[in-house]
C-alpha positions in Angstrom: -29.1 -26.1 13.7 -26.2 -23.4 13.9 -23.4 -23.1 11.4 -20.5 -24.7 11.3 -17.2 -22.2 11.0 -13.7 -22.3 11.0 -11.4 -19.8 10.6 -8.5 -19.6 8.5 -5.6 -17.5 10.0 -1.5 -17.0 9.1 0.5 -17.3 12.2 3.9 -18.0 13.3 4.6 -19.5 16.7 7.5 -16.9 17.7 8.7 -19.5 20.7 9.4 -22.2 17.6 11.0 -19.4 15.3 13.0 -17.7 18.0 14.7 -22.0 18.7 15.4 -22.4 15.4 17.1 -19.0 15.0 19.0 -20.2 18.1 19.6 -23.7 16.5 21.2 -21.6 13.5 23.1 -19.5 15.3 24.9 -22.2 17.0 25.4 -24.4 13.7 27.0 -21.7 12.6 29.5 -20.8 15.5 30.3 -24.8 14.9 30.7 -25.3 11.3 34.2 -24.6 9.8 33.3 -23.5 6.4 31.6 -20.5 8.7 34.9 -20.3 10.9 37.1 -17.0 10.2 34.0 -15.3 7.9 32.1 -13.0 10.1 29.4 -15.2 9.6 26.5 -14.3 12.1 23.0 -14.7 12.7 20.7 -12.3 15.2 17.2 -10.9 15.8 17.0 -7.0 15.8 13.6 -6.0 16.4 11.4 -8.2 14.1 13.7 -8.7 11.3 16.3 -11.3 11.5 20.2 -10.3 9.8 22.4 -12.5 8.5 26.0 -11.3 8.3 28.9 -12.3 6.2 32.1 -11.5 4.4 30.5 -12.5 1.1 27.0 -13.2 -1.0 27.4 -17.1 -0.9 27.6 -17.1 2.7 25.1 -15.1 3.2 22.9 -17.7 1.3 24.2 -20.7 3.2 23.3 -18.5 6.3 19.7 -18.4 4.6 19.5 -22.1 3.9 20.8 -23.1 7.1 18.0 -20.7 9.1 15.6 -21.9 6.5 16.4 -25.7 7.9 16.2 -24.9 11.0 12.6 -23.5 10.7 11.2 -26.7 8.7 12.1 -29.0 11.6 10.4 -26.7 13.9 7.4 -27.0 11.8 7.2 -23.2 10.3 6.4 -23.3 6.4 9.1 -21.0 4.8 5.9 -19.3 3.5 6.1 -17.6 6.7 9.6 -16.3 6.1 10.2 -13.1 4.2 13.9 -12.5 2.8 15.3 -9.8 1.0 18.1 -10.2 -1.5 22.1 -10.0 0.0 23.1 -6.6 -0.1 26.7 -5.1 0.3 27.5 -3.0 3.6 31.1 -1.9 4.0 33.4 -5.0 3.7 30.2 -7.6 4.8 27.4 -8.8 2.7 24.1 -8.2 4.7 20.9 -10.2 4.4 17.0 -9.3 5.8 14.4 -11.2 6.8 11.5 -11.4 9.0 8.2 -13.6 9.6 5.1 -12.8 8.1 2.0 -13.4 10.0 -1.7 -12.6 9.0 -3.3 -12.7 6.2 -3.3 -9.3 4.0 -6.0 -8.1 2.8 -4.8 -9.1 -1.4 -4.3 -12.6 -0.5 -7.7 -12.7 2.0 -9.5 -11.7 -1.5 -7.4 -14.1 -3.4 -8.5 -16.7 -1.0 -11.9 -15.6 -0.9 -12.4 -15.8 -4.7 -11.3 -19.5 -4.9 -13.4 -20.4 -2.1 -16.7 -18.7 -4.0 -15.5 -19.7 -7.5 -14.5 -23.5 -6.0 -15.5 -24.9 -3.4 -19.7 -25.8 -2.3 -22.6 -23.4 -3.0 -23.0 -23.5 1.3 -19.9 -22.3 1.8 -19.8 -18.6 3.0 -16.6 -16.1 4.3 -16.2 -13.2 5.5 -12.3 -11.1 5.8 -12.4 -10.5 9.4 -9.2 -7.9 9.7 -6.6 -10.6 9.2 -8.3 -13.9 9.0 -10.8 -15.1 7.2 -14.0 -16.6 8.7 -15.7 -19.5 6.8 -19.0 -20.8 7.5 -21.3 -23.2 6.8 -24.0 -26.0 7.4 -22.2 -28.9 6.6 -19.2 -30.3 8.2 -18.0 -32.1 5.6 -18.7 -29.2 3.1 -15.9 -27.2 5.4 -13.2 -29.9 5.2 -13.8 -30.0 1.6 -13.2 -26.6 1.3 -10.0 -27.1 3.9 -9.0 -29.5 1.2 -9.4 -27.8 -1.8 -6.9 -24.2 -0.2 -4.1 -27.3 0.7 -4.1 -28.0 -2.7 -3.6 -24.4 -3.7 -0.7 -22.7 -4.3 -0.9 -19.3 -2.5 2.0 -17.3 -1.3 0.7 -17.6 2.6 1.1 -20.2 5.3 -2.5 -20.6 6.2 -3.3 -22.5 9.4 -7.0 -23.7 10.1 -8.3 -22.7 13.9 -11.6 -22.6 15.5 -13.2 -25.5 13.9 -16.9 -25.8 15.1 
């Protein structure tokens, strides 16, 4: 009998990310404590700005974007920001999506899984996913288990399970 594998992988569905950046943008345009602040959203390139005339706003920008992404679904795992930083009379905010694995946290991951989970259980760091395999079925959902119950500094998403 062949192996069983899945493969663990860190994506972002960039369709959901770009609504809920859309969804932001036009809570802010509505909401009066963002009315006469310069307050702004936008994608430029793959990083996401957030504009306002001062730091708090800028964080209320963040939480708002960050709300918007949890109803789409996208762990704010996924979501890199930087700290609010002055630019002439506006405050300035950076943040972009992460997606893949690098290869510290691949290692990370592959560590627990050796140290952790069943003797069957093999990986292997395949650029930026990681590719588990076994005999047993039920030995890979344990081992799906046991890296939800981590706390790792990735969104990890489960894919290809045969």
């Amino acid at each position: 009998m062949a192996d069983s594998t899945f493969d663990i992988v860190s994506k972002v569905d960039q369709m959901e990310a770009d609504n809920a950046l859309h969804q932001a943008q036009k809570e802010i345009a509505q909401r009066y404590d963002f009315k006469n602040v310069g307050a702004s959203i936008e994608q430029s390139g793959e990083k996401v700005l957030l504009k306002a005339n001062s730091e708090e706003r800028v964080k209320a920008i963040l939480e708002v974007f960050e709300a918007k992404l949890i109803k789409r679904g996208i762990s704010l795992r996924s979501l890199d920001a930087g700290e609010p930083y002055a630019s002439g009379k506006e405050f300035r905010l950076e943040a972009s999506m992460k997606a893949g694995i690098d290869q510290e946290n691949a290692k990370k991951i592959n560590k627990i899984i050796r140290d952790e989970a069943p003797k069957s259980v093999k990986t292997q760091i395949q650029g930026d996913e990681l590719r588990v395999s076994s005999k047993s079925r039920d030995d890979l959902q344990a081992t799906m288990a046991l890296l939800k119950g981590k706390d790792l500094d990735v969104a990890l998403q489960y894919t290809n399970f045969r």
